[in-house]
Structures are given as structure tokens and as C-alpha cells.
C-alpha positions in Angstrom: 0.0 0.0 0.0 1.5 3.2 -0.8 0.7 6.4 1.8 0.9 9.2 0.4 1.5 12.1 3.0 0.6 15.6 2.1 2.4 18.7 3.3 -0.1 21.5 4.5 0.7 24.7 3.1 1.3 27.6 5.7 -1.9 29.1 5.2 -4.1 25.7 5.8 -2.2 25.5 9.2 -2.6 28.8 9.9 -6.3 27.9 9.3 -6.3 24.6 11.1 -4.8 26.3 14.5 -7.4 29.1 14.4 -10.3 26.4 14.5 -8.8 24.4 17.3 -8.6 27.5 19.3 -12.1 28.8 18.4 -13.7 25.2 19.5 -11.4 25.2 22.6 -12.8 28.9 23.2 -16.6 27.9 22.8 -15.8 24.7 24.9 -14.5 27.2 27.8 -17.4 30.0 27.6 -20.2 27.0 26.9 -20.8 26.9 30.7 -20.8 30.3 31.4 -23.2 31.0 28.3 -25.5 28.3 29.5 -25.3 29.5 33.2 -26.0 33.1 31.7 -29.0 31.8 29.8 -30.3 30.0 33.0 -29.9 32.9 34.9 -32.0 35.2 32.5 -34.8 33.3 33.2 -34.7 33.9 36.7 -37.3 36.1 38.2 -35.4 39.7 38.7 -35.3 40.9 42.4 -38.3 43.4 42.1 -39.0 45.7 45.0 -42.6 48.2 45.6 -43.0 50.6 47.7 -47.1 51.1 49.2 -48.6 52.8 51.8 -50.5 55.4 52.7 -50.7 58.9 54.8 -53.8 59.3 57.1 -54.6 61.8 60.0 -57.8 61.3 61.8 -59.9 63.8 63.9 -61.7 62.6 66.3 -64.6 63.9 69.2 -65.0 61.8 72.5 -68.4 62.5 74.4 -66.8 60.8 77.5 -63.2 59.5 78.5 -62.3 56.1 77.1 -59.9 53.3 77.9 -57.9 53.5 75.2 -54.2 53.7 73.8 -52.7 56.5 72.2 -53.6 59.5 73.2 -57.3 57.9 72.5 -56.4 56.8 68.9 -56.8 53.1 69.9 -60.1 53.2 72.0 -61.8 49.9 73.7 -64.5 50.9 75.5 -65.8 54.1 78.1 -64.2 54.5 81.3 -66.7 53.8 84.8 -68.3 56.5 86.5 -66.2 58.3 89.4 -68.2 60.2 91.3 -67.1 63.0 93.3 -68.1 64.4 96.6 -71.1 66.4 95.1 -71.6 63.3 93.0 -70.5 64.5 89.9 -69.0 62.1 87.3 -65.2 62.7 86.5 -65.2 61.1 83.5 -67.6 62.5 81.7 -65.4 65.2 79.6 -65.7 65.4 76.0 -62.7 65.1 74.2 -61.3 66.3 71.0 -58.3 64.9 69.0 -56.2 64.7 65.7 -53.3 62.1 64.9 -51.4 60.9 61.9 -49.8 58.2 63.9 -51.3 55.6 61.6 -49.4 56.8 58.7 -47.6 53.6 57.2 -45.3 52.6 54.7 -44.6 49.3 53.2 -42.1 47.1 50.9 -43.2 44.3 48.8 -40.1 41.9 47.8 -40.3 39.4 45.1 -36.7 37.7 43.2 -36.0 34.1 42.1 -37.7 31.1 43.3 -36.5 28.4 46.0 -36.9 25.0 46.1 -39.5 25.6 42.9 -41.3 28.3 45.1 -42.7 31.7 44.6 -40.3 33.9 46.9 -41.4 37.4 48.6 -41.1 39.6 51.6 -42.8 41.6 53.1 -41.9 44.5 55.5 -44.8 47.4 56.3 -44.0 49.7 59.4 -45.8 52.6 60.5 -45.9 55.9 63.5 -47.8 54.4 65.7 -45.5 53.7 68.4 -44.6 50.6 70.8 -45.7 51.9 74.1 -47.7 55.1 74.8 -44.5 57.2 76.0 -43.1 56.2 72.6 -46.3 57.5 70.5 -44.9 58.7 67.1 -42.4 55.9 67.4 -41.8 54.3 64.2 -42.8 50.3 64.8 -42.5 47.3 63.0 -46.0 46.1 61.9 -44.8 42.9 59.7 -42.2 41.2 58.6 -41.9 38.1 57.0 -41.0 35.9 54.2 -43.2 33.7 52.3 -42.4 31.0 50.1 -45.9 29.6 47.9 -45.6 26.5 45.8 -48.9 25.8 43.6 -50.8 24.2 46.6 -48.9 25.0 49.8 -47.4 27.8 51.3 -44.7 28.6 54.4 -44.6 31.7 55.9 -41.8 32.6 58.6 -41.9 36.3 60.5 -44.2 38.7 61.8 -47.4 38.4 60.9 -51.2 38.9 61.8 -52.5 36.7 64.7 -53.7 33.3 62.5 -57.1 34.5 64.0 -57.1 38.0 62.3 -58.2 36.5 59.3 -57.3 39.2 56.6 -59.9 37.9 54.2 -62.5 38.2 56.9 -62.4 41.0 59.4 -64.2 44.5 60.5 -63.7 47.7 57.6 -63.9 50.2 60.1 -62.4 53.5 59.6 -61.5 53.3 63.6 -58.1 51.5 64.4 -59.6 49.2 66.8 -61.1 47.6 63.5 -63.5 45.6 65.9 -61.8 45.2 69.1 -62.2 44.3 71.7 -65.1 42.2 69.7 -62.6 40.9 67.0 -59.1 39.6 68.3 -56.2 41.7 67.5 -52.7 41.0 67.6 -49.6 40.4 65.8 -47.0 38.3 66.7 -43.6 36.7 65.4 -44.9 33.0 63.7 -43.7 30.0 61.4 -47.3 29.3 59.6 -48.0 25.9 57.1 -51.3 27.0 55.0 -51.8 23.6 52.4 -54.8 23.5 49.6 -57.1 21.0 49.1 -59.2 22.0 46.1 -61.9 24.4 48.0 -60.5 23.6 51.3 -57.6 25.2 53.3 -55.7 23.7 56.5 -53.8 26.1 58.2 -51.4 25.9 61.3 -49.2 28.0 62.5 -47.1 28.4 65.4 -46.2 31.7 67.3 -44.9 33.9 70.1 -45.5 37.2 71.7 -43.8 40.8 70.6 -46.1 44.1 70.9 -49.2 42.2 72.3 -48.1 40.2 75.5 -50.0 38.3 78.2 -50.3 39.9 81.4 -48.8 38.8 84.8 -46.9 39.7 87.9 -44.4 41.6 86.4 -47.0 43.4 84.1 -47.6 42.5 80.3 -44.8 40.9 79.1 -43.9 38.2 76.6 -41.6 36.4 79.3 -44.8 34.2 80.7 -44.9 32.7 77.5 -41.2 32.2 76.9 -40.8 30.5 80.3 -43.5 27.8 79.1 -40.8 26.8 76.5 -43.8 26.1 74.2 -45.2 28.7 71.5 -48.7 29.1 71.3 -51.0 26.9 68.8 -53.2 27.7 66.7 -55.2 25.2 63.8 -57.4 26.8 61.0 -59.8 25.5 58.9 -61.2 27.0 55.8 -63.9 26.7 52.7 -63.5 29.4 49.9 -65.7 29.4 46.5 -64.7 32.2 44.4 -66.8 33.1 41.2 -63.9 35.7 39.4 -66.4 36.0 36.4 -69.2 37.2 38.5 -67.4 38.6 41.1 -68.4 36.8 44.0 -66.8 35.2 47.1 -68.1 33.0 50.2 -66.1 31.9 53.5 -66.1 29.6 55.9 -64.4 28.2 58.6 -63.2 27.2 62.2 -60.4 28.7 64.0 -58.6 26.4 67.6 -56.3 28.3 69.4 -54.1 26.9 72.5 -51.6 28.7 75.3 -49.5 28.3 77.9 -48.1 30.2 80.6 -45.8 30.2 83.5 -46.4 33.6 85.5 -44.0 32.5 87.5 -40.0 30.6 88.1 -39.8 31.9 91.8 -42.3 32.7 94.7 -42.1 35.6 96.9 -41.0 33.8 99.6 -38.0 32.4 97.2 -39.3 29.0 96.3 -38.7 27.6 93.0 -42.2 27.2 90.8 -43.0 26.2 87.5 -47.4 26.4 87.8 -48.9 27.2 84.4 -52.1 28.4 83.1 -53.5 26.7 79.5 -56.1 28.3 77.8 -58.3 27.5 74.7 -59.9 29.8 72.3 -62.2 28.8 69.3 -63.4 31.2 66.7 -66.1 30.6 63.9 -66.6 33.1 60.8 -68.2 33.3 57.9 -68.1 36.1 54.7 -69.8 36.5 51.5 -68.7 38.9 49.0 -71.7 40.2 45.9 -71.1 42.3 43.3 -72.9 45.2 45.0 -72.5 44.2 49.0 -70.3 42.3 51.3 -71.4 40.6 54.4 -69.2 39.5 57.6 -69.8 37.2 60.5 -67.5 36.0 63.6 -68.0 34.2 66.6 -65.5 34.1 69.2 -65.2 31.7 73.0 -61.8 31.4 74.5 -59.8 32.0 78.0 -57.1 34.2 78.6 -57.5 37.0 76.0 -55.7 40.0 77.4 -53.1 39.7 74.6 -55.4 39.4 71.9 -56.4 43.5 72.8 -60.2 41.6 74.3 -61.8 41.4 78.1 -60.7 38.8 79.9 -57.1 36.8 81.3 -56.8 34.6 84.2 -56.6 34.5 88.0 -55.0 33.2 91.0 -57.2 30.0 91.8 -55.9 28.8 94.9 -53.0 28.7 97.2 -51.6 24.8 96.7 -48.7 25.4 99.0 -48.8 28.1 101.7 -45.6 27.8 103.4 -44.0 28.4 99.6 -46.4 30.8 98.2 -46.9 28.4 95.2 -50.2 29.1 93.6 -52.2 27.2 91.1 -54.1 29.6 88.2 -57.5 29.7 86.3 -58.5 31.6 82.8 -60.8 34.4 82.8 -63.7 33.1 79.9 -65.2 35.9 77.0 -67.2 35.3 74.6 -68.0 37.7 71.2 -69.8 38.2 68.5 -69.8 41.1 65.4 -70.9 41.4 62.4 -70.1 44.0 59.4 -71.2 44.7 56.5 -70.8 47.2 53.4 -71.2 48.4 49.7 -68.6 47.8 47.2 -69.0 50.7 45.0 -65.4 52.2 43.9 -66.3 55.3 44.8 -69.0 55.6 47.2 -69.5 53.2 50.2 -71.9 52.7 52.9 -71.3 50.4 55.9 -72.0 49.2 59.5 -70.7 47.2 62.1 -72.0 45.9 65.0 -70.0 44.1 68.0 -70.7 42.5 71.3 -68.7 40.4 73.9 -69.9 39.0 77.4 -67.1 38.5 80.4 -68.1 34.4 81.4 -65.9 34.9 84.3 -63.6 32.4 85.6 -63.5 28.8 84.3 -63.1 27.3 87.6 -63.8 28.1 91.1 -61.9 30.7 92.5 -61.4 30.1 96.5 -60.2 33.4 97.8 -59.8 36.9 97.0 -56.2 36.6 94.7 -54.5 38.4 92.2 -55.6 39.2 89.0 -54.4 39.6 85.8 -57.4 40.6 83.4 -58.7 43.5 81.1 -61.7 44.5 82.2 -62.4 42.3 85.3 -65.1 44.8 86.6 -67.3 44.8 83.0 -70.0 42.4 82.6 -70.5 43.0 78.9 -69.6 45.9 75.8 -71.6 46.2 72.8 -71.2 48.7 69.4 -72.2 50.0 66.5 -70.9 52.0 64.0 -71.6 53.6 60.4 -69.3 54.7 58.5 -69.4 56.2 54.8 -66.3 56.3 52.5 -65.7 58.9 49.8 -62.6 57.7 47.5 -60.9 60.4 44.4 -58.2 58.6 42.5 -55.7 58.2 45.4 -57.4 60.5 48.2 -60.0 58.8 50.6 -62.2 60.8 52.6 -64.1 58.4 55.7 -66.6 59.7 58.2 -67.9 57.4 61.4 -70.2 57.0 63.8 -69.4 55.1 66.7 -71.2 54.0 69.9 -69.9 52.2 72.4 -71.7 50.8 76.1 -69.7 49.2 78.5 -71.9 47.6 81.4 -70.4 48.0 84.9 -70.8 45.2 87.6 -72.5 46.7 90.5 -73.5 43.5 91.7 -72.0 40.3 92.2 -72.7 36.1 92.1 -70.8 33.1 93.0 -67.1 32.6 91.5 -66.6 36.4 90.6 -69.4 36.0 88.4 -71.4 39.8 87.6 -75.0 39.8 88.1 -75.6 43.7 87.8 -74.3 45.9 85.5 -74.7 50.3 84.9 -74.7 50.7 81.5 -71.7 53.6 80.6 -71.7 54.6 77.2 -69.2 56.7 74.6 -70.6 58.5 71.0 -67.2 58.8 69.0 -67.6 61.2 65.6 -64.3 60.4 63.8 -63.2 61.4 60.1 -60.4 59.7 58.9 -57.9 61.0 56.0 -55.9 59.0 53.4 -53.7 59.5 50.5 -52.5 56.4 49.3 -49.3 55.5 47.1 
């Protein structure tokens, strides 16, 4: 066989060497061109700013328990009569804040673990504490991750029974307190879909709205329990996007415990607890023209959820140590609201009231207390409220009434038999501009 061997001329090498180092340049940048390419259809880190600026005015016919500098108000303060039997309470009041001003930041970027990913951080004027009024406070702050049927959520965030699809439209702050329950509070929370139905759970502790206790409200009662407060929810929701309709239902179970105490007054070791339950029921459905709200409410131990109620000292279980056993204080409540859904114009009214059960077991002495509103037997309201919206300008007068009935006599176990009805007209006007 003969080979025959050809010589490359100078210019086909020349040729030949520039193709070997043009494959050997795509080979190097082919992973960094793919990685590029897999990167551009990430989701961009995308930050909004929302929020709004509002200043209400508000007239008090009678002092009020209430936070703020009265923004925040609960219910009308008891008569106080003095030696000529006048009432000291009842002054009229007038008012104007823009401590609810707030401003918030939605954050949305790449997914993780094939999840949606967002925060969310809104904080507003209103102030920690009443000597820190105009205090700017953090209201939320979380981040949520949502996969096509289930969602994780891990920060601050509404209490899981301030449900956000179903609660009071007041123009007042209280937004239904102390008929609605109202707090906020640092929580890991599980919500998973099953077609209609929604299981949520969620698991949390206590920041601006703490239990009371011997040391006054605090969050440390529940940190000494070592065990963060419970909370299962379920849920029905039909929506109808075509017509525009919406209807709610579902069950809320709540569970806590506290230890008031790790040492007596007489320096004893002590480790008694208090466990509470709470259960909630609501219901909503949303027309085209109207929406209607309904709650329920029973539970013990509710001063951190802004409502009547707590717990007491039961019983002395060792006397020598000053080691006490405790029982929870019981409410139950009830509001409804509901409202027009015209853009521009709307009409609504909301009605609230709650009854103090008293204490779920039998108290055997005369023992500390740690409740909101020990002395009241029951609160009702009702307010009306009209809104006037312009492009990004809200203008929102109310009307709200508010009776808070006194014990002036009393039954077996702390229980109130008599009550002297004390009541509060509040005329507020609330002003937004929102961006």
C-alpha cells in the first residue's frame, strides 16, 4: 500500500490552529453561556413601595380606655363620682393624629426549592408603648415562600385569628376590638390547599401584644413555658372571578401556655402554668354590590389578643412556699359588618358585642388578677361609616357607639349579676392619601 502524505501549506495550518482554538474557546465559555441563559430566566429581584398617609380627627363625648392618646379606644371609662356626685369622666374630648401613617415594601426575586419567593416588610408611626407614641414600629415582617398548593410563611405576621380575608372595615383603628381579636405576633405558619378547602397551622410567640402577669404585660410568661402558642385553622372558599363573587367559611382552635412565674415571693422555685383554649367561627360572603361578615369568638385568657378577659390566681396549693395554682378568665363575642362595594361611594355598619363568662373554675379566695376588664360584665357597638374615594385620596366619616356595662353586683365565683350601662358617642373622620 502506498501512503501518500501531504504537506499543509502555511496558510491551511494557519487555518487549522485558528479552529482548534475557536472550538477550545466555545468549549471554555459554553458553561458560562448556559449558566448566563439560566440565569435570565430567573425572576429579577423586584421591589414596591405602598402605603399610605392618614390623619384622623376625632370627638369623645366621655373619657375612654384607650391607647394612644385615645387613637386606639376599647370601651368608656366607669363613672367616678365626686363628693357632690359629679362624674369625673364625663369630659368630651377632641383629637387629631397621623400616627397611623404607614409605609410598606413588597419583595419578590428568584424562586427556591421551585417556590414563589417574597417579603414583606410594612411599618408605621404608631408607636410601641404610649410614651413612645410617634415611634416608628415594625407592623410585619416576613418571608413567604408559595408552591402551587402549599405555602410557608416565617416572620411577623397577623394573629392566625385575624383573618385578613375576613375582618371589620372600620375606619376606627380598633377595626372591631375588643369584639374581633387583635394582635400580631412573630410565627412559622404551614397553610396547604385542598381544592376548595384550606388547612392552616401556624405556630407563634409574643412581641407588641403580650400576656399579662406579675411583672405586668410581658412576653416572658410565655417564653418561660418553652412552648409557643397553637393555633389550627380550617377553611372553605368558592370564588366566582367571572361574576365577582366570594363566600367563606371556617373554624379557628387556638391553644396557650403560661408560667407567670420561676420563683415565689417567699424564694421558692415554681414552674405552675395556666393553658387556655380559644375557638373562633366566621363566615363572609362577598356580591357584586355588598359584602357581608360574620364571627363568633369563646376562649380564655385573651388580654393579649387586645379583648376582656385573662386569668386569675385560683388557689394557694402550698402556703408555706407561696406556690399558687391559676384559672382563665372566659369571654365570649360576636360582630358582624357589613358594606357596599361601589369604587367610589360606600356605605357600611358594624356591630360588635362580647360578654365576660368569668372564671372557668372556682376561684377560693380573694387573689390576684391579671385581666382586662375584670369589673365589666359585657360591651356592645355599632358603628356607620361612609367612605368617599378620588383617584388616590380617601375621605371616611364614622359614627361610633360604644356601652360598656359595669358590675354593681356580684354572684358566686366572681361571676357579675348587675351591671350600669356607661356609654361613649365617637364622631371620627379619617384622611388617606395612598401610594
Amino acid at each position: 500500500m502506498l501512503l501518500i502524505v501531504k504537506k499543509l501549506t502555511i496558510k491551511e495550518q494557519t487555518k487549522i490552529d485558528f479552529m482548534k482554538k475557536y472550538v477550545l474557546l466555545v468549549l471554555f465559555f459554553l458553561p458560562i453561556i448556559i449558566f448566563s441563559q439560566e440565569k435570565e430566566k430567573e425572576k429579577k429581584v423586584e421591589v414596591k413601595l405602598h402605603g399610605f398617609v392618614k390623619s384622623d380627627l376625632f370627638f369623645d363625648t366621655r373619657e375612654n380606655v384607650s391607647i394612644r392618646e385615645g387613637h386606639f379606644m376599647l370601651y368608656p371609662l366607669n363613672e367616678q363620682l365626686d363628693p357632690e356626685g359629679n362624674d369625673i369622666h364625663a369630659n368630651t374630648n377632641l383629637n387629631m393624629l397621623s400616627i397611623q401613617t404607614r409605609a410598606n415594601l413588597l419583595i419578590t426575586g428568584p424562586d427556591v426549592w421551585k417556590a414563589e419567593s417574597s417579603a414583606f416588610i410594612e411599618a408605621e408611626f404608631f408607636g410601641t408603648t404610649d410614651p413612645d407614641i410617634n415611634g416608628f414600629r415594625l407592623r410585619h415582617a416576613y418571608i413567604k415562600l408559595q408552591w402551587p398548593k402549599t405555602m410557608f410563611l416565617v416572620g411577623q405576621y397577623w394573629h392566625p385569628m385575624f383573618n385578613t380575608q375576613c375582618y371589620p372595615g372600620t375606619v376606627s383603628f380598633n377595626t372591631g376590638a375588643p369584639f374581633q381579636p387583635f394582635s400580631r405576633n412573630p410565627q412559622l405558619r404551614v397553610k396547604q390547599e385542598f381544592g376548595k378547602f384550606n388547612l392552616v397551622f401556624t405556630a407563634f410567640w409574643q412581641r407588641d401584644f403580650r400576656s399579662n402577669g406579675p411583672l405586668g404585660t410581658s412576653s416572658v410568661y410565655l417564653r418561660n413555658a418553652s412552648i409557643p402558642m397553637l393555633n389550627l385553622r380550617f377553611e372553605y372558599v368558592s370564588k366566582n372571578e367571572e361574576n365577582g363573587t366570594e363566600f367563606i367559611i371556617g373554624g379557628s382552635f387556638n391553644y396557650k401556655i403560661l408560667v407567670p412565674r420561676t420563683m415565689t415571693d417567699s424564694l421558692y422555685k415554681t414552674n405552675s402554668s395556666i393553658s387556655s383554649l380559644g375557638f373562633s367561627a366566621y363566615t363572609k360572603y362577598q356580591g357584586k354590590n355588598i359584602t357581608a361578615k360574620l364571627m363568633g369568638f369563646y376562649g380564655g385568657d385573651t388580654y393579649d389578643l387586645t379583648m376582656l378577659g385573662g386569668y386569675v390566681v385560683k388557689d394557694i396549693t402550698d402556703p408555706e412556699k407561696d406556690i399558687v395554682s391559676y384559672t382563665p378568665v372566659c369571654v365570649t363575642s360576636v360582630w358582624f359588618d357589613i358594606h357596599t362595594n361601589g369604587p367610589k361611594f360606600q356605605y357600611g355598619l358594624f356591630g360588635g358585642y362580647t360578654k365576660n363568662l368569668g372564671p372557668r373554675e372556682e376561684v377560693t379566695g380573694h387573689y390576684s388578677s391579671y385581666t382586662r376588664g375584670s369589673d365589666i360584665g359585657q360591651i356592645y357597638r355599632i358603628s356607620g361609616r361612609f367612605i368617599y374615594n378620588v383617584n388616590k385620596f380617601r375621605l371616611a366619616p364614622e359614627i361610633e357607639y360604644t356601652v360598656a356595662g359595669y358590675a354593681t353586683e356580684y354572684g358566686e365565683n366572681l361571676s357579675i349579676t348587675k351591671t350600669n350601662a356607661i356609654g361613649n358617642v365617637r364622631f371620627l373622620v379619617g384622611f388617606y392619601y395612598f401610594f
